[in-house]
N, C-alpha and C positions, 0 to 999 in steps of 0.2 A: 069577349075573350074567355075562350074555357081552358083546363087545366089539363093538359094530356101526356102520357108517358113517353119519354126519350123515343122509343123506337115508334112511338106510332106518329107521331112527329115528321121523324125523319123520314117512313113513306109517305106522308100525305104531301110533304114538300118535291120529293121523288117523283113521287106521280102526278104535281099539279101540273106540270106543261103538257101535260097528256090531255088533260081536263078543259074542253072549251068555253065551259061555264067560269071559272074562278079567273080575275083579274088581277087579284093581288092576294100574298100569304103572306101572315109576317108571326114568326115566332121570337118568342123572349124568354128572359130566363126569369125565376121566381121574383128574383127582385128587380128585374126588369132593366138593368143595367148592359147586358150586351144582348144584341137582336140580329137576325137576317128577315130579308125581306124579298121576296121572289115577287116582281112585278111584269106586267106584260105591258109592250110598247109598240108602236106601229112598225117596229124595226123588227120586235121577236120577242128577247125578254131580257130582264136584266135583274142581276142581286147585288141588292144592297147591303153590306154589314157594318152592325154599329159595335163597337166595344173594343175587342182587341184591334182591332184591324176595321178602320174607318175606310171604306172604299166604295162604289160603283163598278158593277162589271158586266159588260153586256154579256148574253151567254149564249152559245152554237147549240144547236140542237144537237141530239142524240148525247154519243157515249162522253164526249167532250165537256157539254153539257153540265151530265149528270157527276162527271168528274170533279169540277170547279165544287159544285152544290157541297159534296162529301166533305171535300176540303174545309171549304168555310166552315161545314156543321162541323168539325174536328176542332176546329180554332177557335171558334166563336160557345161552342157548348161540351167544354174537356170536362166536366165531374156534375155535369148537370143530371136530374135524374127524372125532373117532370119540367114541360114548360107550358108558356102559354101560347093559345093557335088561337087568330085570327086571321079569317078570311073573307075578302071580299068579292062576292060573285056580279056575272053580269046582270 
């Protein structure tokens, strides 16, 4: 897990379903207490969030997508300023 800034964050989770190397993203907050987690599944892909809002959701590609993703990071990281990114590639 390394330490990365809010916005750079938010692109690399952005632009992981673009990415056909990375399998899984999962971002946390410093003290590790609420998290999303962008996984790919034989169906497409699906985010997971832990903290405010405990849920599973599968996701539609494109703009729909990337809509849900925004939301969650809005809910899940409101006053956060750096998190942690781990990813796991194929």
């Amino acid at each position: 897990m390394k330490l990365v800034s809010l916005k750079q964050a938010q692109a690399k989770l952005l632009n992981a379903m673009a990415d056909e190397r990375i399998r899984a993203l999962m971002l946390a907050t410093f003290k590790k207490d609420r998290s999303l987690t962008l996984r790919r599944t034989d169906e497409g892909w699906e985010l997971e969030e832990r903290g405010f809002a405990n849920a599973v959701t599968p996701l539609a590609a494109g703009p729909a997508g990337k809509r849900a993703i925004k939301e969650a990071f809005k809910r899940e990281f409101p006053r956060s300023n750096k998190l942690y990114l781990s990813e796991s590639l194929v």
